[in-house]
N, C-alpha and C positions, 0 to 999 in steps of 0.2 A: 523463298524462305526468309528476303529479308525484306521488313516493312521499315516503315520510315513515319513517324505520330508529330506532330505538331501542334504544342501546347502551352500557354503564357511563356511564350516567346521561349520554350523548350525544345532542341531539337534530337531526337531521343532514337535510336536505333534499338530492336528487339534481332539480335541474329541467332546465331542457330544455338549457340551454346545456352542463351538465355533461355529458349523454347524449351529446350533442353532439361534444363535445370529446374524452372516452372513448374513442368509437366508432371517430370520425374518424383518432385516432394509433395509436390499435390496431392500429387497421385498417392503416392505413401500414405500422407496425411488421411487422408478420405476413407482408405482401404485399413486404414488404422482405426481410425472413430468406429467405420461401421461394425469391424472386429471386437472393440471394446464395447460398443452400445448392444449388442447380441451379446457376450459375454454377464453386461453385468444386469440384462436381463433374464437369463435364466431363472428359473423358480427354486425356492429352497423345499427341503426335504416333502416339507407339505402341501408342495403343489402351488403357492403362492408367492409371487413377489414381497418381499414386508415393506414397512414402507421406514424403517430404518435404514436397509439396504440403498435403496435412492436416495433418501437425504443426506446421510452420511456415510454414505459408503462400506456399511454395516459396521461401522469402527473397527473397521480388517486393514488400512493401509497403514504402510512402510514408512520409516524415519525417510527414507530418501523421495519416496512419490510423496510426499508432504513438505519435505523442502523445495522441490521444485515446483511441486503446482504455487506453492506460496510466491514465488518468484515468479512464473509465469501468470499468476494471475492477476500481480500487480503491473506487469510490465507489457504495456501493449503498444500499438500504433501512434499514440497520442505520446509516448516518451522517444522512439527515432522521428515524428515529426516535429511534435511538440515542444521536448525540453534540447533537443538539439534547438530547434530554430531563437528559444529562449537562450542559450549558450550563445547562440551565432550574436546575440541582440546587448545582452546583459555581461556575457564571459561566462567565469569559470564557476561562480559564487553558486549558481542553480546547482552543481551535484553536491554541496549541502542537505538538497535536499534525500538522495539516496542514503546516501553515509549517514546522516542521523537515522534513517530509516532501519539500518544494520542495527545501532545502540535499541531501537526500540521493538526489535525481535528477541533480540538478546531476553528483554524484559516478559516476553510474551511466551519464550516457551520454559526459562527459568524461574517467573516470577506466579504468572497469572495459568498457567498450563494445567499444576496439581488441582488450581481451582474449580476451573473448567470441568475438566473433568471429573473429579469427586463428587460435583452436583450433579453429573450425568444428565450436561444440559443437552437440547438440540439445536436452539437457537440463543442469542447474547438477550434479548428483551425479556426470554424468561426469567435471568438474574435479574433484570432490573425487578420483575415483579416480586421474586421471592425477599429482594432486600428491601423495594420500596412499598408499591401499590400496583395495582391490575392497570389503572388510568396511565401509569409512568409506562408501563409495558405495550399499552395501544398506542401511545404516544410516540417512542421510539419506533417502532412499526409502521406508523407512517412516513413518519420522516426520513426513518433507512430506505424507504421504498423510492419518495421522491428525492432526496439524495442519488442514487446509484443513477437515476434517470438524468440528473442534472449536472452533475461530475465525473459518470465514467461511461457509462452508455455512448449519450451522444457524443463526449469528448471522440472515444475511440471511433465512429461510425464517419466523423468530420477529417480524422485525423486519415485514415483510409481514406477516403474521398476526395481529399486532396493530393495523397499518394496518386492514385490511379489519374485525376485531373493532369498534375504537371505533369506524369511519364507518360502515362496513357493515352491521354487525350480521352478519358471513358466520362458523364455527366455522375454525378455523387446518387442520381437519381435512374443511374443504370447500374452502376457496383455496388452501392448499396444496401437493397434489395437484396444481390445473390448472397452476399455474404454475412449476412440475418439469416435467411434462410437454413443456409450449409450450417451453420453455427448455434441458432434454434434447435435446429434438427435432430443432432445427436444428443446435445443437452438435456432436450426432452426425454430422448427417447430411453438415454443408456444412468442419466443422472449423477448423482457424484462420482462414481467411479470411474463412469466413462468418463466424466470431465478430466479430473485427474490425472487419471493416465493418458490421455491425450495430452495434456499440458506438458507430461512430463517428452515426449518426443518434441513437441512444438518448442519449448525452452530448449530441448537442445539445438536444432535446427536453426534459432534465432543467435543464441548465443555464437553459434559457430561463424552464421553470418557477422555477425555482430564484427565478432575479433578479427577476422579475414579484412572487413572493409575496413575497420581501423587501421591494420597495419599499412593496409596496399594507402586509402588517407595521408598515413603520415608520410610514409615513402614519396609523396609529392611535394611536402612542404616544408624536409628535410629535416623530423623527426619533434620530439616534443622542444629542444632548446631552438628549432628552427621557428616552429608556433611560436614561443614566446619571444623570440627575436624579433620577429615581422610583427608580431603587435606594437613593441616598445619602436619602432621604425614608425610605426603609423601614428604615435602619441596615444594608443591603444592602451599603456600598459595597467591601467587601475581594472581592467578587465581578466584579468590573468592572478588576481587576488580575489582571494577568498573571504577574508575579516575586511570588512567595511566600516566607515565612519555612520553612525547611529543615524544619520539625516540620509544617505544614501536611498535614494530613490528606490528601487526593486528590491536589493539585497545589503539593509544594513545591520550588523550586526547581532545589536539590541534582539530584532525579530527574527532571523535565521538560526540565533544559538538558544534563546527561547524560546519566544511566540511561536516560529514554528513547528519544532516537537512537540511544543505542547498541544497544537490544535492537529498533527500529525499524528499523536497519541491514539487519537479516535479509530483510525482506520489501522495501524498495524495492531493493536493492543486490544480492542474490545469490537470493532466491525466485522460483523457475518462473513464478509468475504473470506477473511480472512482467517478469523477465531473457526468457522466452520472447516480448514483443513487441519487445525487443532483437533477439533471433536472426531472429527474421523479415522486420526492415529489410533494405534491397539493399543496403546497407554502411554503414561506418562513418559516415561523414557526416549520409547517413537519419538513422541512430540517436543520434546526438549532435544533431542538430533534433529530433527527436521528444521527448527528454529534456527538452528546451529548452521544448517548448511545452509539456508535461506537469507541469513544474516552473512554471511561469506560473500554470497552469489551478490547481495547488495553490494559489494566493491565491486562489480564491472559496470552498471550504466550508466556510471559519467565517461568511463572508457570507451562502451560504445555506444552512445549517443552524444554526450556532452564534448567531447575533443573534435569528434567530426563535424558537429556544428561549428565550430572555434573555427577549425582549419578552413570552411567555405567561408565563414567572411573575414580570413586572412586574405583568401583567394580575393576575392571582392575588394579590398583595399588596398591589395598590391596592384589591382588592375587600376582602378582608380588613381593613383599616388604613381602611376609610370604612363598613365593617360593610354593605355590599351596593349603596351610593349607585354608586360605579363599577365600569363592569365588572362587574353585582350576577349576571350568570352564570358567573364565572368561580368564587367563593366555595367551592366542594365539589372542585374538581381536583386540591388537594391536591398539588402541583406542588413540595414542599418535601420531599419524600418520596421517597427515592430507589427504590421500589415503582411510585409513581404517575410522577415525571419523564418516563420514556418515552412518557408517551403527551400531553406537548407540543405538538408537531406534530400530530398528530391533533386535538388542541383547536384547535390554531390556525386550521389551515384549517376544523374545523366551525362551527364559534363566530365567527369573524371575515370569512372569505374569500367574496368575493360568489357567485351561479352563473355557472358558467363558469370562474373561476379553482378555485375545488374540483374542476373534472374533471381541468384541466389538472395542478395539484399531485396528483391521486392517480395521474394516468400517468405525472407525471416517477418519483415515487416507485417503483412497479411496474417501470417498465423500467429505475430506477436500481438496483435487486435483479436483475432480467434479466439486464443488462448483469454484473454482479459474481457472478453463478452460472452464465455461459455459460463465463468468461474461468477457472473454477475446476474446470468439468469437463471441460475440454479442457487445463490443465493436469495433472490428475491421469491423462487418460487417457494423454499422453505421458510421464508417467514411470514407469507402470506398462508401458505396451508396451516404451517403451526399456531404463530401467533393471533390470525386471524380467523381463519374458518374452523380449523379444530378446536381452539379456545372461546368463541363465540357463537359461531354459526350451526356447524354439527360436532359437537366433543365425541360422538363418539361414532362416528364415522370411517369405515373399516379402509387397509391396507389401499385396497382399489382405491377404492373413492376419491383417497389423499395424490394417491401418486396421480389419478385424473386431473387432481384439480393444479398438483405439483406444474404436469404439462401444459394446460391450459394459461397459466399463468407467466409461464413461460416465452408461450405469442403472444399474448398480450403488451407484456414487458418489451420485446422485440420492435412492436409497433409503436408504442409509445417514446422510444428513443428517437424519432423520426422528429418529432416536437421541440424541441432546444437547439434543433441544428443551425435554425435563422439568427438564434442571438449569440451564439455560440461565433459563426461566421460575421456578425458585428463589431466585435469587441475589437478595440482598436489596442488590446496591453497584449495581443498574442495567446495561440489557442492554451499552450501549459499552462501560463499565467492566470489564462481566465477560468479556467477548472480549478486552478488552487483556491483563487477569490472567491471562488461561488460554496468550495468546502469549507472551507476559512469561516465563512461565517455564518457554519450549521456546529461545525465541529468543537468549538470551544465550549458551548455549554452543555455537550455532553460529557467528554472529558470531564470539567470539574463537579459534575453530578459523580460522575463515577468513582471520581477519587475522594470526594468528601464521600461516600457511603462505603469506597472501600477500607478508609481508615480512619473514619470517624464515625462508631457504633449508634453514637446519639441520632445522627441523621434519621429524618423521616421520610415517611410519602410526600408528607403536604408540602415539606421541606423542596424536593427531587422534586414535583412536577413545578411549584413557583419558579426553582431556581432554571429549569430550562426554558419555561413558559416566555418569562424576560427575556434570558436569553437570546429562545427564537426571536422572538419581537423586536429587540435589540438589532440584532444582526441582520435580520430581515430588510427592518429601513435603511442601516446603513448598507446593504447591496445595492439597494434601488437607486437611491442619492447617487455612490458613486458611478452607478450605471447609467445613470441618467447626468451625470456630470462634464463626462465624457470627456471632450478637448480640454475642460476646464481645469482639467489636475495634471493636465501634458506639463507647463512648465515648471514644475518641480521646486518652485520658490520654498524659501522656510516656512513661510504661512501656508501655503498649499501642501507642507510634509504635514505641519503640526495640526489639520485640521479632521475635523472629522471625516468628515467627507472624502478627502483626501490621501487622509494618513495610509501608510505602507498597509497592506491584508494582514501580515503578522502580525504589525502591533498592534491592530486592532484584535485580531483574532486575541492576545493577550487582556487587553482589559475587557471582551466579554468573557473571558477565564474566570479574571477575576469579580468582572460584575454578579456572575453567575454563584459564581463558591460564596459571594456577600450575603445573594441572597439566601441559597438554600440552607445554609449556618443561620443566619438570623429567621426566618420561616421554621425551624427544625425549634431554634431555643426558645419560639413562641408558643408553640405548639406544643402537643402531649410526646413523648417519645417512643419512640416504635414497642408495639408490641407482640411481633411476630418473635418465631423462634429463627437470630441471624446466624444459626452455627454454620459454617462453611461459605458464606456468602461474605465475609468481610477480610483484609488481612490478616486480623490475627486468630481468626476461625477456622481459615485452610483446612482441609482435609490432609493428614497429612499422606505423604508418599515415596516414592522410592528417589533417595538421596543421586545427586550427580553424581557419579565417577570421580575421578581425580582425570579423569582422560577428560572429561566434556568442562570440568573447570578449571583446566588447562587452554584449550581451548578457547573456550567465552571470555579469559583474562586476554589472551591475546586477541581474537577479534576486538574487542572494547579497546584495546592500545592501536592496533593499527588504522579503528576508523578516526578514531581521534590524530592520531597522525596524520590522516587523510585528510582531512579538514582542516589542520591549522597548519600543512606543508608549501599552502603556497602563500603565507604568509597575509602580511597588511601595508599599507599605504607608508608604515611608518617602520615594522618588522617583518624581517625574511621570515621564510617559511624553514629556513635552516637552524632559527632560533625558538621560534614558535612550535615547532612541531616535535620535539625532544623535550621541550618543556611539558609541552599538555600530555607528551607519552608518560614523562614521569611521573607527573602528579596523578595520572591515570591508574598505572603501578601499583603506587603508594597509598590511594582509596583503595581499591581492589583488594591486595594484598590487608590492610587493615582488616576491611569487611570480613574478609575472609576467617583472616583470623579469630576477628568477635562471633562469628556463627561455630568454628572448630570449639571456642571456649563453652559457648552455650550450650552445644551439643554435647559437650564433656560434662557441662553438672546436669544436664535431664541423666544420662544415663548413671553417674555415679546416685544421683536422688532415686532414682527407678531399681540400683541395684543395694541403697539402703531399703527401698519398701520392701523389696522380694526379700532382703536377709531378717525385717521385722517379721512378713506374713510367715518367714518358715518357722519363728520361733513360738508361734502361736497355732499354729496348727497343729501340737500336741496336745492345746485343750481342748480340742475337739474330742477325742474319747474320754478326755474328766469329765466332760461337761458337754451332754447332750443336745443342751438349747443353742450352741454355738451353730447356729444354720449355714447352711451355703451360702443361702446370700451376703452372711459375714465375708466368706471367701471371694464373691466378686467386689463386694464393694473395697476390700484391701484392695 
């Protein structure tokens, strides 16, 4: 019952409790999808599958199976390998990236949600058509398509296959396969709802994993002021801060409290993956609680991924720093290395975690990848039937047809992630870092298309397709350069920060922001100005709809203060995180609390202006029987 795997110098036992636990939520899982994918197959009343029901889930799910699929479908294999092994390499600065990620749901189901659905869209490129041009709508469609294949596919497919390599000893070209397959399968078969609701068990499974190996983690390294102890012992300590000096190599400030959200905007705010568990809430409300808890759940994956990274190459530098007395297995991991960092996690649980917690941490892992490549082929199969075949190829093309081609496209997408794994496995800045780079510089110029048309009316097409056009083209070269640069940006001089080539992905990712907003503003005030009808497609066009609670903006004032807490609590090179983080709470507050107030004021003169019309139109509706010609339409148009 007990085997023994031997793999990059990993000596890994699987005993009974791990079989055990494996077996046991596999098994669940499995017996789980194929429950939901027969479920959300059934036929409606007329004997037919619709093909709303598969893509969106007939817009029937729950504030809560939409917060969590949102969080399970961001969070896969490629974040416990990934941005742990980034932690293990860089420190603490990478869960920046989550915690902004929180601020920018916040904005996604409060801000952009009424939107969404008021246009009763099914896919994000059709906004772009209705605000811009049809060309900006194929345009986006292709590049979400190659996007998802470039940045979260293979990440997740690389990030498992090095799982199963270090613990398993299995080839990425025997795990692989099966778990495409398993993962294809139900997606196809059962569509969004099956996705969904599977996510929503698999998120919990992960998460529990998650917190379990964390605690059991820090219990070995004598808790979080023991982690920050043994790094400042090792001359470690600028890794255990957050706010960086603007020239900091990976994580300097400038791009992490900018540049990043801003080219991070893309994907929580307006990408399919995502905006599609929006579309599928029963309304607005759902979808603004869903937000809510989804933004929440973003404070655990620096907890579990980012600390446990931390703590293995504490482990690694106390072994190193006592020449083998502690920790004397850890010595060879090499953990300093942005090559070896990724494979963190994998140490961690082989090397430290008892039996039975190793089963459990490789299933949360697996169906953390599950869950983030189910939610990726079922968005790419809706925007390929919508945007492409139903809008080009057959418009009108019945129920079947679509959900055949939904499937079909499905394996297709499955096999093509197989494609990126050779350069993916190249990259010498580490597997998270190299999916950020490669979104980094697709992401910026859709963003600022986005927000000049959402709050600037004048925008046009010709505007929106220039301004990504450069963009791409932009970004394009400089991935290649930096890709092809390679050891040459390793020493990190001032001229190798400041150069192009070179420069950090965020700050770059910001001045295509802004190259991009340059252009499409100047392209737009050259041109004629749109002449479609923008009502509901811009900021101040919303449709309008049902107001927050005082419970949910309750709520979102404090999420917004404790991720900003989060972020500036472990302080800077020069301020604690004891000074820093009570600061940005407050001024957090004190925006918030402002805002708030200007919207209570606003809202107070529409209704007293709305309840002077209705006291004019009552005084005049008694000319109605004076005076015959006073029509109805009089009546609506007051």
């Amino acid at each position: 019952l007990k085997t023994t795997k031997r793999c990059a110098m990993v000596h890994f036992s699987l005993g009974v409790g791990d079989v055990v636990v494996m077996v046991l939520l596999f098994g669940l899982t499995i017996a789980k999808s194929i429950w939901v994918s027969w479920h959300a197959n059934r036929a409606d009343k007329d004997g037919v599958v619709q093909s709303d029901s598969f893509f969106l889930a007939g817009r029937s799910m729950p504030w809560w199976a939409v917060g969590l699929s949102i969080f399970a479908s961001n969070i896969g294999t490629e974040h416990f390998v990934g941005q742990a092994g980034a932690a293990a390499e860089g420190g603490v600065s990478v869960a920046m990236y989550e915690w902004s990620a929180g601020l920018l749901i916040f904005f996604l189901g409060f801000g952009l949600a009424p939107m969404y659905l008021g246009l009763d869209l099914t896919t994000t490129p059709q906004w772009f058509e209705r605000r811009f041009n049809t060309e900006c709508r194929i345009l986006l469609a292709a590049v979400s398509i190659v996007a998802y294949v470039v940045t979260k596919i293979a990440a997740s497919l690389f990030a498992g296959a090095l799982l199963f390599d270090v613990m398993l000893g299995i080839s990425m070209w025997t795990s692989v396969p099966v778990i495409l397959m398993i993962t294809a399968l139900y997606a196809a078969s059962g569509g969004l709802k099956a996705v969904m609701y599977t996510d929503v068990g698999q998120a919990s499974i992960f998460i529990l994993g998650g917190v379990v190996g964390t605690i059991f983690a820090f219990s070995q390294i004598g808790g979080l002021f023991g982690l920050l102890e043994t790094f400042e012992k090792n001359e470690l300590g600028s890794l255990t801060k957050t706010i960086r000096s603007p020239a900091d190599a990976q994580y300097p400030w400038t791009g992490m409290l900018v540049g990043q959200p801003l080219c991070s905007f893309w994907y929580w705010c307006v990408d399919q993956t995502m905006v599609q568990r929006v579309l599928s809430a029963k309304g607005v409300p759902h979808a603004r609680k869903g937000c809510l808890l989804a933004g929440y759940l973003k404070i655990l994956p620096p907890i579990l991924m980012v600390f446990p990274g931390m703590i293995a190459r504490a482990f690694y530098e106390e072994c190193q720093r006592t020449d083998g007395d502690l920790y004397g297995n850890w010595c060879h991991t090499k953990l300093d290395d942005g090559n070896e960092s990724s494979k963190a996690y994998p140490y961690l649980i082989a090397k430290t975690f008892p039996d039975g917690l190793r089963g459990l941490l490789v299933v949360s892992m697996v169906l953390a990848m599950m869950s983030s490549l189910d939610s990726v082929f079922n968005c790419v199969s809706t925007i390929f039937t919508h945007d492409i075949f139903l809008r080009f190829l057959q418009p009108g093309a019945s129920a079947r047809r679509q959900i055949c081609v939904g499937r079909l496209v499905t394996c297709v997408t499955a096999c093509c992630g197989l494609a990126w794994l050779p350069f993916i496995a190249a990259s010498a800045k580490g597997l998270y870092l190299t999916t950020q780079n490669a979104q980094t510089h697709m992401s910026p110029c859709l963003v600022a298309v986005f927000l000049v048309g959402l709050f600037w009316p004048r925008a046009n097409g010709k505007g929106a397709l220039a301004g990504m056009l450069v963009g791409f083209a932009t970004g394009l070269t400089r991935f290649i350069l930096n890709f092809m640069a390679g050891d040459q940006c390793e020493p990190w001089s001032a001229l190798h920060a400041r150069s192009i080539t070179c420069m950090n992905f965020n700050h770059m990712g910001l001045l295509l922001f802004v190259l991009t907003a340059l252009v499409t503003v100047l392209v737009s005030l050259l041109t004629k100005a749109p002449e479609a009808n923008l009502d509901g497609t811009t900021w101040w066009s919303r449709p309008s709809s049902q107001g927050a609670s005082r419970c949910e903006v309750i709520l979102g004032g404090a999420l917004l203060t404790v991720l900003f807490g989060l972020i500036l609590s472990f302080g800077s090179e020069t301020l604690s995180g004891a000074v820093l983080a009570p600061l940005g709470m407050s001024v957090v507050i004190a925006v918030f609390s402002s805002v708030l107030s200007l919207r209570l004021c606003y809202d107070t003169a529409r209704r007293k202006a709305s309840e002077s019309a209705f006291t004019g139109l009552q005084g005049e509706l008694p000319a109605q029987e004076a005076n015959p010609s006073w029509s109805k339409d009089k009546v609506g148009q007051a």
